[in-house]
PyMOL Python script that loads the backbone (N, CA, C, O; Angstrom):
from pymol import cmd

cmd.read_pdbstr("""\
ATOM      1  N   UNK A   1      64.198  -1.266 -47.295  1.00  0.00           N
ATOM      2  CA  UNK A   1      64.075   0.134 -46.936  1.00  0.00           C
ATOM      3  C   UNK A   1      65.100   0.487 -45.864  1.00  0.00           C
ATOM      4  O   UNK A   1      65.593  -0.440 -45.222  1.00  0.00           O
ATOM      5  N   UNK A   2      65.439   1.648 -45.633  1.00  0.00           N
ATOM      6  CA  UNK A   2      66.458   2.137 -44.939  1.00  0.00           C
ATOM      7  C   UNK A   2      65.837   1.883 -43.690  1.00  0.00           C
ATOM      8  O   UNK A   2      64.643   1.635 -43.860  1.00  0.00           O
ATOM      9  N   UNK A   3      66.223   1.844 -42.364  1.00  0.00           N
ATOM     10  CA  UNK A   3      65.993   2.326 -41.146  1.00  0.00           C
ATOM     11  C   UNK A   3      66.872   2.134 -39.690  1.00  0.00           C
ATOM     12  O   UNK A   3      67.814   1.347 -39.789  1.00  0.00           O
ATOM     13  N   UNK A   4      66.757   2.493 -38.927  1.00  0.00           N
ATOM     14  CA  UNK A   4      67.231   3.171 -37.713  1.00  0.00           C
ATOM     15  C   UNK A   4      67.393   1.893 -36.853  1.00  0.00           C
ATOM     16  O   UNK A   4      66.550   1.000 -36.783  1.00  0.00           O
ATOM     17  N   UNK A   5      68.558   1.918 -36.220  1.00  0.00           N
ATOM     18  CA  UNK A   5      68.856   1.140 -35.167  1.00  0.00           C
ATOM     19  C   UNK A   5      69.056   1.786 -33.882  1.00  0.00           C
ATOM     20  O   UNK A   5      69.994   2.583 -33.886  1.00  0.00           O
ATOM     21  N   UNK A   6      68.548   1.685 -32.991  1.00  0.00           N
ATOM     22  CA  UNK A   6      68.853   2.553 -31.539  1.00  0.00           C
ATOM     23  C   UNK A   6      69.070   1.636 -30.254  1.00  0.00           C
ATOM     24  O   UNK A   6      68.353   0.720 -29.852  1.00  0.00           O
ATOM     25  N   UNK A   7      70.580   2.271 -29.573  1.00  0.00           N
ATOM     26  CA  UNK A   7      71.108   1.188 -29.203  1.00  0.00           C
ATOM     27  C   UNK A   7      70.658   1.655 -27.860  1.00  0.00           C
ATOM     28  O   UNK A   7      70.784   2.862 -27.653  1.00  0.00           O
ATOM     29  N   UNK A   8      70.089   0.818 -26.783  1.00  0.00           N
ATOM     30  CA  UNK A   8      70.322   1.311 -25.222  1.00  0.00           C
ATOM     31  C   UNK A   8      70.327   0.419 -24.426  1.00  0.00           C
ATOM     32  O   UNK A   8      70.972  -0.628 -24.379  1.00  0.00           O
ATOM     33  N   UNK A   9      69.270   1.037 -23.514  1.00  0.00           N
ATOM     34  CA  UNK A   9      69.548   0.238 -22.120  1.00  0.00           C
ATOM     35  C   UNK A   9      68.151  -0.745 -21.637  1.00  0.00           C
ATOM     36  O   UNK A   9      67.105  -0.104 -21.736  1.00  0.00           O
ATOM     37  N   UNK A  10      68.008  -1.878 -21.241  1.00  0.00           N
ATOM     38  CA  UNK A  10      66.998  -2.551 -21.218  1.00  0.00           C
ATOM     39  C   UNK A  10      66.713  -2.925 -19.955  1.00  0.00           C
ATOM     40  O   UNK A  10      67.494  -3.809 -19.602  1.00  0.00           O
ATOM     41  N   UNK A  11      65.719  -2.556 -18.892  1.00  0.00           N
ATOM     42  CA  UNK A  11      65.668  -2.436 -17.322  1.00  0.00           C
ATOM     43  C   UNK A  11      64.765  -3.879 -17.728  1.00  0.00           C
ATOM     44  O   UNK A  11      63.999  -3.920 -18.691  1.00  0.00           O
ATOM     45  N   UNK A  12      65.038  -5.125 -16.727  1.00  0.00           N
ATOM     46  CA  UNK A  12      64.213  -6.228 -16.596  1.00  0.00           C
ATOM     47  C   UNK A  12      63.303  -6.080 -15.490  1.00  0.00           C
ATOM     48  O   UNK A  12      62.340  -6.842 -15.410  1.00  0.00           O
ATOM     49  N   UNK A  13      63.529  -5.045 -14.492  1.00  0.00           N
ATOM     50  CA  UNK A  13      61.850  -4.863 -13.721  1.00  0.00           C
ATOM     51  C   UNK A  13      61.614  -4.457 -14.321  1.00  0.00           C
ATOM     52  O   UNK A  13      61.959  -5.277 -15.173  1.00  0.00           O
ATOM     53  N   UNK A  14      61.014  -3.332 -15.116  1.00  0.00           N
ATOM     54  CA  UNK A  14      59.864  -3.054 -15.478  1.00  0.00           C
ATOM     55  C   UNK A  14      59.805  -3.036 -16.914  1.00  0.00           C
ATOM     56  O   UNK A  14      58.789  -2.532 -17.393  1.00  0.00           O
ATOM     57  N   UNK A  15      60.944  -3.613 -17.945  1.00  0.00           N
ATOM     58  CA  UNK A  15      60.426  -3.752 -19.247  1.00  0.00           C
ATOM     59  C   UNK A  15      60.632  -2.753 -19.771  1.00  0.00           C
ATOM     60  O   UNK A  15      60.354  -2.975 -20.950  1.00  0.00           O
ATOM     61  N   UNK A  16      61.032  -1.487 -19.654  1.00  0.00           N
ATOM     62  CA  UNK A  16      61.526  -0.523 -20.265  1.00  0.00           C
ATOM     63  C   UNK A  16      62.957  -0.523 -21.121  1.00  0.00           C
ATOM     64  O   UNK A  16      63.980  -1.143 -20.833  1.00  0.00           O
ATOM     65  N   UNK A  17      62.733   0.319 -22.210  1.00  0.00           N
ATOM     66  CA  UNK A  17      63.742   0.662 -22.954  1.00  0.00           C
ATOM     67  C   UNK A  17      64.485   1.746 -22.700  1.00  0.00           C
ATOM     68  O   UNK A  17      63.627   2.589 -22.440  1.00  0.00           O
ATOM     69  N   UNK A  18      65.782   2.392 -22.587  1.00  0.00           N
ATOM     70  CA  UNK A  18      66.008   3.565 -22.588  1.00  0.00           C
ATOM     71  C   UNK A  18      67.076   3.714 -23.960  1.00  0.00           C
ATOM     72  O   UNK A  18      68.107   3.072 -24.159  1.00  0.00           O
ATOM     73  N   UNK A  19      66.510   4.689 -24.746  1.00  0.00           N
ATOM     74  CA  UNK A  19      67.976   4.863 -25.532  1.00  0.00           C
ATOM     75  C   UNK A  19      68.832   5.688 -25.302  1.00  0.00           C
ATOM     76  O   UNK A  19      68.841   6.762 -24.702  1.00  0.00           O
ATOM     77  N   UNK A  20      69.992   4.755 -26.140  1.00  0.00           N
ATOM     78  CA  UNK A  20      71.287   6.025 -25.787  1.00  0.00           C
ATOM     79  C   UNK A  20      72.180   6.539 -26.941  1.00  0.00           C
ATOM     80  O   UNK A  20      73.111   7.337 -26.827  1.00  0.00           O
ATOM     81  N   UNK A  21      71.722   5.925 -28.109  1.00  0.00           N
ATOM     82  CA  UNK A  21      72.044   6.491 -29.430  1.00  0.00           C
ATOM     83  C   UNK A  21      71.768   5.920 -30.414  1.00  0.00           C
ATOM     84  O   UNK A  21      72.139   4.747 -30.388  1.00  0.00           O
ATOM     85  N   UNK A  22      71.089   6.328 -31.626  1.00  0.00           N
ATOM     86  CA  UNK A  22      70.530   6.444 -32.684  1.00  0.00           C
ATOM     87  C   UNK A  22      71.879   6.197 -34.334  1.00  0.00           C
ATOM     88  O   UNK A  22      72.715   7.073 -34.556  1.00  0.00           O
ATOM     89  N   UNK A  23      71.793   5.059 -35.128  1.00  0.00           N
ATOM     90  CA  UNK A  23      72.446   5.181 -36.026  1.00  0.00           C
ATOM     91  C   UNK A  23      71.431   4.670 -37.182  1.00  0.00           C
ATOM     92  O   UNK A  23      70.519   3.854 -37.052  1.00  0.00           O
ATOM     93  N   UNK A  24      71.693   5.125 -37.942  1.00  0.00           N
ATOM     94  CA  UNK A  24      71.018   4.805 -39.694  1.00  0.00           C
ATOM     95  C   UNK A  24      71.514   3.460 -40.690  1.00  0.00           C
ATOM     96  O   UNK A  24      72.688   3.537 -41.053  1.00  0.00           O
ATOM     97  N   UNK A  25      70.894   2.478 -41.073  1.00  0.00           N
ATOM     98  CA  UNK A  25      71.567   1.914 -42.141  1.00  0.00           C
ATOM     99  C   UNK A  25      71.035   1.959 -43.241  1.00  0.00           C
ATOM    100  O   UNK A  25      70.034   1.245 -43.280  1.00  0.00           O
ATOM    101  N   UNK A  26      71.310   2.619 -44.406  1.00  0.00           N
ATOM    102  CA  UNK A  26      71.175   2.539 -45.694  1.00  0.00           C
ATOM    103  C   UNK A  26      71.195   1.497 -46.947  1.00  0.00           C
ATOM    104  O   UNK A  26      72.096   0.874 -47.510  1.00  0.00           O
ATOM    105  N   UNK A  27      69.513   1.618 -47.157  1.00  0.00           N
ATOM    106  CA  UNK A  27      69.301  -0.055 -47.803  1.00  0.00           C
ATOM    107  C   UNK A  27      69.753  -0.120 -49.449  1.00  0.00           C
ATOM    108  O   UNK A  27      69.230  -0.952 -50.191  1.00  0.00           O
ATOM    109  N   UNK A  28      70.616   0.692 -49.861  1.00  0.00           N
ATOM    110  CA  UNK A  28      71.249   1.064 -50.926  1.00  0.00           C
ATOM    111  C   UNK A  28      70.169   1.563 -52.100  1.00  0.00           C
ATOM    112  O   UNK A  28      70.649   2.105 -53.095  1.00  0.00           O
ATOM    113  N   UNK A  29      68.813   1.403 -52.013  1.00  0.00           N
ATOM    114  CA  UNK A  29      68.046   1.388 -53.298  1.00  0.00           C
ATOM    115  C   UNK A  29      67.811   2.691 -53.731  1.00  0.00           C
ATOM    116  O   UNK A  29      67.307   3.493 -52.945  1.00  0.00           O
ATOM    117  N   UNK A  30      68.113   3.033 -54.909  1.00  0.00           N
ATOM    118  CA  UNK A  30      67.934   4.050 -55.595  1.00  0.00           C
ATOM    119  C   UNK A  30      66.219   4.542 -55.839  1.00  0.00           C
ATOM    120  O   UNK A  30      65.826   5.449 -56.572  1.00  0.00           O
ATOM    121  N   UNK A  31      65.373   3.607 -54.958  1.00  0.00           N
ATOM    122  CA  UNK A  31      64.227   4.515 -55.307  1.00  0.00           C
ATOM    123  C   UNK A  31      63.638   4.470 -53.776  1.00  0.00           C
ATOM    124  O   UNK A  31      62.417   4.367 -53.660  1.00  0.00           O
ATOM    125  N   UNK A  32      64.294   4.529 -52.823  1.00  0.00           N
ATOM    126  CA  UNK A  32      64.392   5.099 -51.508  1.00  0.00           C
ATOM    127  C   UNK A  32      64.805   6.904 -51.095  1.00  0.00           C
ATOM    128  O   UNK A  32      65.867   7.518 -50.993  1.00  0.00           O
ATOM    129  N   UNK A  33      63.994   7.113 -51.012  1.00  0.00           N
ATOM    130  CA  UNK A  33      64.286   8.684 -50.785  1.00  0.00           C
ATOM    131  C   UNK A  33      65.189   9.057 -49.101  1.00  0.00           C
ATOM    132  O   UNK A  33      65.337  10.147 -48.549  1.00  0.00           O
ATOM    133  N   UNK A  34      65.619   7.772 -48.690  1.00  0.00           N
ATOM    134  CA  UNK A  34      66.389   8.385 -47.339  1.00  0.00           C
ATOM    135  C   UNK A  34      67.871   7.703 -47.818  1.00  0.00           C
ATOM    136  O   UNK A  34      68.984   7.988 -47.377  1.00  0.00           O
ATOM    137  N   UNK A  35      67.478   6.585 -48.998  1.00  0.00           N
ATOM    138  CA  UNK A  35      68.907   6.136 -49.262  1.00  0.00           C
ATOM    139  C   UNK A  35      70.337   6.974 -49.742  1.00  0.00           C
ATOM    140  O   UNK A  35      70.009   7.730 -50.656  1.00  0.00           O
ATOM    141  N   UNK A  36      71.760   7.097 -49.453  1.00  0.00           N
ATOM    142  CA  UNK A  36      72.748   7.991 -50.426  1.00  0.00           C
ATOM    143  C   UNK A  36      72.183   7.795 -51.925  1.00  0.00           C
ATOM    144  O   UNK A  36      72.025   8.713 -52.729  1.00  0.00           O
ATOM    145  N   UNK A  37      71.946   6.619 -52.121  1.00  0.00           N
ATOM    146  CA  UNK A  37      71.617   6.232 -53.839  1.00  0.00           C
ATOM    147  C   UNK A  37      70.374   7.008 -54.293  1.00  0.00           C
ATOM    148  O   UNK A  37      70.138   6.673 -55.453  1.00  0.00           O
ATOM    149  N   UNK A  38      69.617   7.772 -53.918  1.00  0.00           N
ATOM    150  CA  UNK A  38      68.519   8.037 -54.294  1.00  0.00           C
ATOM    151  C   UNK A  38      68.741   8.474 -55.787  1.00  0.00           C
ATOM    152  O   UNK A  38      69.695   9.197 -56.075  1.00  0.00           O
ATOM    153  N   UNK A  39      68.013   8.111 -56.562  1.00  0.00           N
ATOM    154  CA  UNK A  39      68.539   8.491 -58.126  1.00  0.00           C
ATOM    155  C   UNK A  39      67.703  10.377 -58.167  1.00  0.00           C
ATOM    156  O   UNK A  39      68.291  11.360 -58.616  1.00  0.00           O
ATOM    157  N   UNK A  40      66.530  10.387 -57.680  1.00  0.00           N
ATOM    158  CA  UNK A  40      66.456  11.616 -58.197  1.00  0.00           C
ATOM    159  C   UNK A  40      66.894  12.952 -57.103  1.00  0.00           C
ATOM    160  O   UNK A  40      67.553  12.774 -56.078  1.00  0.00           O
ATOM    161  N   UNK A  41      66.400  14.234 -57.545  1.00  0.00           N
ATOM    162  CA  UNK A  41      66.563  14.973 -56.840  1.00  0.00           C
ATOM    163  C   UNK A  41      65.884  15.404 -55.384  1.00  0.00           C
ATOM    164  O   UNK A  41      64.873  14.905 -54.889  1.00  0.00           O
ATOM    165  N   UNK A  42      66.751  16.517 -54.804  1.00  0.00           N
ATOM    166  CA  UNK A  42      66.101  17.094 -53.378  1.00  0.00           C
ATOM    167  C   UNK A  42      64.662  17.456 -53.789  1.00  0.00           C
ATOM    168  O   UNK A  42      64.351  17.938 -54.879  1.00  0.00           O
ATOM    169  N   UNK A  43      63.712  17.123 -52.640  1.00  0.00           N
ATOM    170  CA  UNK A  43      62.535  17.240 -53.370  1.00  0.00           C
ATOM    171  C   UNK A  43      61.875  16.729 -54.297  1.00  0.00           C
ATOM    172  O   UNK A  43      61.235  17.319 -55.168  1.00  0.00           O
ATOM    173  N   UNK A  44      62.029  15.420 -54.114  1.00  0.00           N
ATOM    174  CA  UNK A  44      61.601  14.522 -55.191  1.00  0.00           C
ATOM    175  C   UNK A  44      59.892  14.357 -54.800  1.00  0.00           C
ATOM    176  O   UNK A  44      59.440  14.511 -53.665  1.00  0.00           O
ATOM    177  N   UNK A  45      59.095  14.015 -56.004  1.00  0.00           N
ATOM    178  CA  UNK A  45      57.703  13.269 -55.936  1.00  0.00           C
ATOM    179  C   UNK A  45      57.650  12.331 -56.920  1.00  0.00           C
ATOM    180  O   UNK A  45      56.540  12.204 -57.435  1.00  0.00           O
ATOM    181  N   UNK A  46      58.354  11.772 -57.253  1.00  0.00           N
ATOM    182  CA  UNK A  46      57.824  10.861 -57.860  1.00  0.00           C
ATOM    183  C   UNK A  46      57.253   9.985 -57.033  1.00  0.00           C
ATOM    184  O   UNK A  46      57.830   9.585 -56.023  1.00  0.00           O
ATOM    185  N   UNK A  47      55.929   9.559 -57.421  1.00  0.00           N
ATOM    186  CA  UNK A  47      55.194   8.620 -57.055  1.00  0.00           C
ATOM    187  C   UNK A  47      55.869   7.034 -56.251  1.00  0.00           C
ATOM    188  O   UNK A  47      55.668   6.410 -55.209  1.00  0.00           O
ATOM    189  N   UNK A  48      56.508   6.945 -57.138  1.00  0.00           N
ATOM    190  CA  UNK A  48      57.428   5.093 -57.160  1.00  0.00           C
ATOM    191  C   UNK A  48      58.081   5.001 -56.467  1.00  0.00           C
ATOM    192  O   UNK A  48      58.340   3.843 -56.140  1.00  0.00           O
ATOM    193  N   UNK A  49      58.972   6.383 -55.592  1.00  0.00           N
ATOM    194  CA  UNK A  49      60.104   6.145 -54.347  1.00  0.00           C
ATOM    195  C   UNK A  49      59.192   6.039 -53.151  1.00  0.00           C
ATOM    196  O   UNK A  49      58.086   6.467 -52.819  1.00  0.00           O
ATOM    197  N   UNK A  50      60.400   5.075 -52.519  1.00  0.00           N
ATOM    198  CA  UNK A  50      59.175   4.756 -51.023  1.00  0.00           C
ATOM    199  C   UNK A  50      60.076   5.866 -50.491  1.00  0.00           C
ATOM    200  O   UNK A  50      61.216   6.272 -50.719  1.00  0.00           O
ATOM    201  N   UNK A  51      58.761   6.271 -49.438  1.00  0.00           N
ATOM    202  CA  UNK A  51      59.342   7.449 -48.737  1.00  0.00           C
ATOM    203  C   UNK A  51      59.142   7.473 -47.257  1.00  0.00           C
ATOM    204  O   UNK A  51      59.091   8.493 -46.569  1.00  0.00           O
ATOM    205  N   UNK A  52      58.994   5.759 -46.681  1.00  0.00           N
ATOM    206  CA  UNK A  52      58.973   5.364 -45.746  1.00  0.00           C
ATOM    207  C   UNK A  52      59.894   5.152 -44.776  1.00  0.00           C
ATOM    208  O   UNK A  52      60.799   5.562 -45.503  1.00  0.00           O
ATOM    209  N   UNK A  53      60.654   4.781 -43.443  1.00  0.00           N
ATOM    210  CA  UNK A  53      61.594   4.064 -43.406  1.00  0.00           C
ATOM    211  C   UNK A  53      61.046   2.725 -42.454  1.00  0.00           C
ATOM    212  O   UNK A  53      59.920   2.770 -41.960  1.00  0.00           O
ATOM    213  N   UNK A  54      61.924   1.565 -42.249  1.00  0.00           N
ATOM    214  CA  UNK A  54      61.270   0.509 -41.653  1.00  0.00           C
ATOM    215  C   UNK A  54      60.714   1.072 -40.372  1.00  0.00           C
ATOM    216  O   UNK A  54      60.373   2.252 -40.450  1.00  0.00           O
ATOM    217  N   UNK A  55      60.548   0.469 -39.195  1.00  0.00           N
ATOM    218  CA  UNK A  55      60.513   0.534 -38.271  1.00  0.00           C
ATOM    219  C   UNK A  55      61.886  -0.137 -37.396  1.00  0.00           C
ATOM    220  O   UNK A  55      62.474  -1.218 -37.448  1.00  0.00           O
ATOM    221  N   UNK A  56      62.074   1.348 -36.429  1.00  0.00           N
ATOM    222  CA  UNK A  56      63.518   1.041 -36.042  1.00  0.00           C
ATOM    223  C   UNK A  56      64.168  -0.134 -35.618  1.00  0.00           C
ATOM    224  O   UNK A  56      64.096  -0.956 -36.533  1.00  0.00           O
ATOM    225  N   UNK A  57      64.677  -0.515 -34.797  1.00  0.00           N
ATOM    226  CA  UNK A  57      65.252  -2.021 -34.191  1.00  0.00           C
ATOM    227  C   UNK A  57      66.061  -1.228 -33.025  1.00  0.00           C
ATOM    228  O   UNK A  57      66.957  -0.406 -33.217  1.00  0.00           O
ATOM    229  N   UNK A  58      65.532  -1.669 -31.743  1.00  0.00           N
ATOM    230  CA  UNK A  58      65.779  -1.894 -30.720  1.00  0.00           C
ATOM    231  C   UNK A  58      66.911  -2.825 -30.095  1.00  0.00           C
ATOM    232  O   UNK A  58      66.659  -3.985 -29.767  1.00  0.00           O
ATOM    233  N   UNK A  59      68.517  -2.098 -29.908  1.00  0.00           N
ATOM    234  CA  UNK A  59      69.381  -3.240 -29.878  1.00  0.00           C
ATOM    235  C   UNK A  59      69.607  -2.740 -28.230  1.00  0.00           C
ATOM    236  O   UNK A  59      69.993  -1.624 -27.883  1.00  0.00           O
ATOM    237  N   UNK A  60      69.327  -3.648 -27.517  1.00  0.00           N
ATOM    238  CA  UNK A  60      70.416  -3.479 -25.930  1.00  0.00           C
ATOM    239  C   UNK A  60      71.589  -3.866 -26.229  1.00  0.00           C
ATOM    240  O   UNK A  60      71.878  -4.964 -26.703  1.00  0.00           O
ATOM    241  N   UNK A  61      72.359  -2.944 -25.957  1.00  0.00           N
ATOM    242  CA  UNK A  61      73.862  -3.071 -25.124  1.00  0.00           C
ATOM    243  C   UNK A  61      73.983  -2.500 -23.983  1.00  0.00           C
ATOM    244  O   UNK A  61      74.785  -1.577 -23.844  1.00  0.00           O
ATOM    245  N   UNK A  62      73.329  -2.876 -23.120  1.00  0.00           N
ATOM    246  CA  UNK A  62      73.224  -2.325 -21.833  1.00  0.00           C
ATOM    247  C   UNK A  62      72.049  -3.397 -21.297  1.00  0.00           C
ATOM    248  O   UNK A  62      71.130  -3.403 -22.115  1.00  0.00           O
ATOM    249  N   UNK A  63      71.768  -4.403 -20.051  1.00  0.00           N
ATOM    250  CA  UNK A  63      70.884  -5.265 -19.409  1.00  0.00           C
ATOM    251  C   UNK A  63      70.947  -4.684 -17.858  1.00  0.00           C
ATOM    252  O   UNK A  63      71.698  -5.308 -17.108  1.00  0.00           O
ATOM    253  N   UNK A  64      70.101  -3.341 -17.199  1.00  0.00           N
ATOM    254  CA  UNK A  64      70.195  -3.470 -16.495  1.00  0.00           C
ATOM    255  C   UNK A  64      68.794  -4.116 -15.613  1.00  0.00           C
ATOM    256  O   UNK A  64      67.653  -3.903 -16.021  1.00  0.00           O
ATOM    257  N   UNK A  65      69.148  -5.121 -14.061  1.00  0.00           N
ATOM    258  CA  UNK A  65      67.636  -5.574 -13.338  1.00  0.00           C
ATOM    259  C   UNK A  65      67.402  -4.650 -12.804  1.00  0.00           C
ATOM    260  O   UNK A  65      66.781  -5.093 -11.838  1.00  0.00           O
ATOM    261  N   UNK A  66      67.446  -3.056 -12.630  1.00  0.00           N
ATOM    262  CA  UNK A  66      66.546  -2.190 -11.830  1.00  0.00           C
ATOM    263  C   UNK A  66      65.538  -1.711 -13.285  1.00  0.00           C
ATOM    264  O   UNK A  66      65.631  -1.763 -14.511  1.00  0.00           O
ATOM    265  N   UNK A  67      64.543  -1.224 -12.219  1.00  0.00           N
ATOM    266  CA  UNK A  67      63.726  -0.039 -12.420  1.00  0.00           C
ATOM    267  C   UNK A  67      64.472   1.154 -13.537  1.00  0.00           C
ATOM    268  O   UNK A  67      65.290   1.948 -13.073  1.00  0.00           O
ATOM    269  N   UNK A  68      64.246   1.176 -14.455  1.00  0.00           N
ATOM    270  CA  UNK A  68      64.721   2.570 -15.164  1.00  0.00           C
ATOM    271  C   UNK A  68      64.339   4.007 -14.623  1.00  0.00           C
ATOM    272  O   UNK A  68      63.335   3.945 -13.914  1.00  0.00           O
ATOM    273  N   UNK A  69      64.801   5.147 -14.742  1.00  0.00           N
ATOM    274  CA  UNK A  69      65.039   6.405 -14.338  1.00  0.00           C
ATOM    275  C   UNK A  69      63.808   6.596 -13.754  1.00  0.00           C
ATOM    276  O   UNK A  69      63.496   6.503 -12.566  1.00  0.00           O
ATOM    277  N   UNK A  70      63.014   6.925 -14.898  1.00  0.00           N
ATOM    278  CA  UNK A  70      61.269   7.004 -14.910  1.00  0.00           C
ATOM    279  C   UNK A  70      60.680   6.602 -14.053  1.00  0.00           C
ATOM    280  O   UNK A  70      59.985   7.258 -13.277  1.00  0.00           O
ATOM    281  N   UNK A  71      60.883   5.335 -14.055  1.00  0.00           N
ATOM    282  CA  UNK A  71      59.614   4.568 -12.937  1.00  0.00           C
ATOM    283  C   UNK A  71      59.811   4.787 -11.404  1.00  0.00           C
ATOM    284  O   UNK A  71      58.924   5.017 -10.582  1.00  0.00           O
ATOM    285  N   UNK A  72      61.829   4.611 -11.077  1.00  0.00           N
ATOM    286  CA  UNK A  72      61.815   5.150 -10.016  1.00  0.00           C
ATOM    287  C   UNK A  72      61.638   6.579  -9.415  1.00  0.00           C
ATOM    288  O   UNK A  72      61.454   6.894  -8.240  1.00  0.00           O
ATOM    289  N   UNK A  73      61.745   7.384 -10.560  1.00  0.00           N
ATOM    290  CA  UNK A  73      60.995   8.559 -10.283  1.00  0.00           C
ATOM    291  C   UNK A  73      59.847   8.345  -9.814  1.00  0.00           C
ATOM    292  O   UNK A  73      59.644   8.571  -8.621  1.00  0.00           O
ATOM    293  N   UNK A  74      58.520   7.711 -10.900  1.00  0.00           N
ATOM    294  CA  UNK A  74      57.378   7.788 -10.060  1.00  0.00           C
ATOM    295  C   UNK A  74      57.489   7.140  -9.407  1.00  0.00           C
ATOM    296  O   UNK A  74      56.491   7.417  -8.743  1.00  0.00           O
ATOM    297  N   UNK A  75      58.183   5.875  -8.608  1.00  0.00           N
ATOM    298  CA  UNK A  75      57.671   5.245  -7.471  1.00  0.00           C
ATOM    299  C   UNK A  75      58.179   6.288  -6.403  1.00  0.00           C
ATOM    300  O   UNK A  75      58.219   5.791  -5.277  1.00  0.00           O
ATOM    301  N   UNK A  76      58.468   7.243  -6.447  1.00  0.00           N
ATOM    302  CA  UNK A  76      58.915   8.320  -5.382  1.00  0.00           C
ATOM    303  C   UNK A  76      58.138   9.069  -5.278  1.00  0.00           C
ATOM    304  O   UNK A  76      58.248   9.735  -4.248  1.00  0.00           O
ATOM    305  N   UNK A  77      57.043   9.395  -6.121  1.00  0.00           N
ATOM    306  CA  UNK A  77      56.154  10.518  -6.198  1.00  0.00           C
ATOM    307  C   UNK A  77      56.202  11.629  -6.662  1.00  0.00           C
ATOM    308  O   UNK A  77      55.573  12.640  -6.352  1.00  0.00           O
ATOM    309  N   UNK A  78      57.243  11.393  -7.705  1.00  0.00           N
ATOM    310  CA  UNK A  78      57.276  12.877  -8.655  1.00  0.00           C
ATOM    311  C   UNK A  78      57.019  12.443 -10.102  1.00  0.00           C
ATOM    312  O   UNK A  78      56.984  11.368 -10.701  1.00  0.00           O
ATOM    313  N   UNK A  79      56.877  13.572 -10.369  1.00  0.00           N
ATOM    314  CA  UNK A  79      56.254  13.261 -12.137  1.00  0.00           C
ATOM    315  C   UNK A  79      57.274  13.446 -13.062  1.00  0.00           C
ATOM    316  O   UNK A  79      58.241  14.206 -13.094  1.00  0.00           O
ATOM    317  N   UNK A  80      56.629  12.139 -14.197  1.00  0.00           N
ATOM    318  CA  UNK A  80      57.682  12.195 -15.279  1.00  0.00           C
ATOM    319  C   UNK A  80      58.165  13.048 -16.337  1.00  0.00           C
ATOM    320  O   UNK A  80      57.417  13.862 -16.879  1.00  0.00           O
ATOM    321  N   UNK A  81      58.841  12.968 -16.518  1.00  0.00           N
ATOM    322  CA  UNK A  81      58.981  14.011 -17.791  1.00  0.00           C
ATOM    323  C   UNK A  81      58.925  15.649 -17.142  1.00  0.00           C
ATOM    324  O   UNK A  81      58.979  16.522 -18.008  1.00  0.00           O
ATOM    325  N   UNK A  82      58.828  16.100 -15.774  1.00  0.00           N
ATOM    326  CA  UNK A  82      58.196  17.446 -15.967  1.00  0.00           C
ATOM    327  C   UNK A  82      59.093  18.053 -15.017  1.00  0.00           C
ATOM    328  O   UNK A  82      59.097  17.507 -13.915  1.00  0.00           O
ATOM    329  N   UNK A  83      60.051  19.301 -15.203  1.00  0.00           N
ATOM    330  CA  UNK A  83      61.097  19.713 -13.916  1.00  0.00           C
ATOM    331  C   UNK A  83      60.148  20.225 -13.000  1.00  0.00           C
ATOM    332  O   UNK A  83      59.120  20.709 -13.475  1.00  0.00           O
ATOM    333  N   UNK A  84      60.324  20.206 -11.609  1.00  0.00           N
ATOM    334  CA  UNK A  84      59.471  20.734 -10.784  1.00  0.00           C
ATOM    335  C   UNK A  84      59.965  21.696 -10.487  1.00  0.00           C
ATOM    336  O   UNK A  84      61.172  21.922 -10.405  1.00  0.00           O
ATOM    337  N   UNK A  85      58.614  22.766 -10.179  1.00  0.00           N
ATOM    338  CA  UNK A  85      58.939  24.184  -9.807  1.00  0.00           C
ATOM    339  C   UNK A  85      59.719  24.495  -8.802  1.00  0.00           C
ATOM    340  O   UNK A  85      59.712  23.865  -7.745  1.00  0.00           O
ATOM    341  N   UNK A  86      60.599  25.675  -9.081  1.00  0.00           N
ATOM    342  CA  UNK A  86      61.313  26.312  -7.397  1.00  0.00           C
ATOM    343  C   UNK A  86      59.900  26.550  -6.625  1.00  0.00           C
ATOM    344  O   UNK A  86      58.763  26.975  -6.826  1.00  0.00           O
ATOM    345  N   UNK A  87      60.642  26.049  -5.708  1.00  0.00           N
ATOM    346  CA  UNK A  87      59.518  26.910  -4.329  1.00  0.00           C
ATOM    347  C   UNK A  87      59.982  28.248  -4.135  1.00  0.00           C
ATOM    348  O   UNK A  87      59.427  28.981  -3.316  1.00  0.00           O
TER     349      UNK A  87
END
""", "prot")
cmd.dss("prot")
cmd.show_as("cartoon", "prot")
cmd.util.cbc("prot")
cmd.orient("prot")
């Protein structure tokens, strides 16, 4: 089955992943609906095509030993993911 490789960054304190870009490899089979080969059309149902893809793969090219973005955010006391308001 087709699926996704995403390449990033791998922090050894805390075990985090970060990615930093996303590429596709195509498992050539014509009854893969994400493959170029797909034999049928846009909008296909046939039953028999898998219409799954693997589960991605996690490649570091990047080993860094800190803390990733995140965590040292929260070990500072601000929250993740969320811009904080103007005062």
């Amino acid at each position: 089955m087709c699926h996704n490789i995403i390449d990033g960054r791998y922090h050894t304190q805390c075990f985090h992943f970060v990615e930093m870009a996303t590429r596709s490899v195509d498992c050539l089979r014509p009854d893969c609906l994400f493959s170029s080969r797909h034999v049928h059309p846009v909008g296909c149902r046939n039953s028999q095509c898998i219409r799954l893809m693997n589960q991605p793969v996690k490649n570091p090219i990047r080993v860094s030993p800190s803390n990733c973005p995140n965590c040292i955010h929260k070990s500072l006391g601000g929250p993740i993911g969320h811009a904080q308001a103007a005062k």
